[in-house]
N, C-alpha and C positions, 0 to 999 in steps of 0.2 A: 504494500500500500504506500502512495508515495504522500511524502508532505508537502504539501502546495506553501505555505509558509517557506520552509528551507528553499526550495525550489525557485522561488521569486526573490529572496533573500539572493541565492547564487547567480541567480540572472545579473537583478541590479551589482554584485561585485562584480561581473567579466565585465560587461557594459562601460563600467567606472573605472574597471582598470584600460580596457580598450583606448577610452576615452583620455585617460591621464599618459598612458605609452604615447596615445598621439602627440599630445601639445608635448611630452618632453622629443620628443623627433622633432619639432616643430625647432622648440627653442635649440635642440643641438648645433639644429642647421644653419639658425640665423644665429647663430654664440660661432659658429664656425668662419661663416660667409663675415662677421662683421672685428672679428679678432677677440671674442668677447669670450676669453676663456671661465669663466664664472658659470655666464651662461650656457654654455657649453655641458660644463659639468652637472649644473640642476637639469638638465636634457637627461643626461646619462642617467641620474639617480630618479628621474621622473618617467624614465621608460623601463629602468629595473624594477622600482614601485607599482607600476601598470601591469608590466608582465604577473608579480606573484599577487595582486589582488584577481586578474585573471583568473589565472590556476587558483587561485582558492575560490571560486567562484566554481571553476568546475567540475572540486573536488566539492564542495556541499551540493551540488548537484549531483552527484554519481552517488552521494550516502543519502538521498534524499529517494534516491530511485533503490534503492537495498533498504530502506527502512518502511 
């Protein structure tokens, strides 16, 4: 039986990590293209961020469909 709560809970975190990987791509690129090494860096930690709220988003999805 799956829990619709968990389920939607796991949605909204890939969604948000999706969404936070983008904008830090975003600033990498323009921290790159303008010498702007700082921002550069909140890029890198803002698309490592994104990535594991991602994966946790698809792991409470995957225990959501086993519970």
């Amino acid at each position: 039986m799956r829990n619709p709560r968990r389920t939607m809970d796991g949605i909204r975190k890939s969604v948000k990590g999706k969404a936070t990987k983008a904008i830090g791509s975003a600033k990498d690129t323009v921290g790159e293209l303008s010498g702007n090494d700082r921002l550069r860096l909140e890029g890198k930690v803002d698309k490592v961020k994104g990535a594991l709220l991602d994966t946790m988003g698809k792991v409470e999805r995957a225990i959501a469909r086993k519970v």
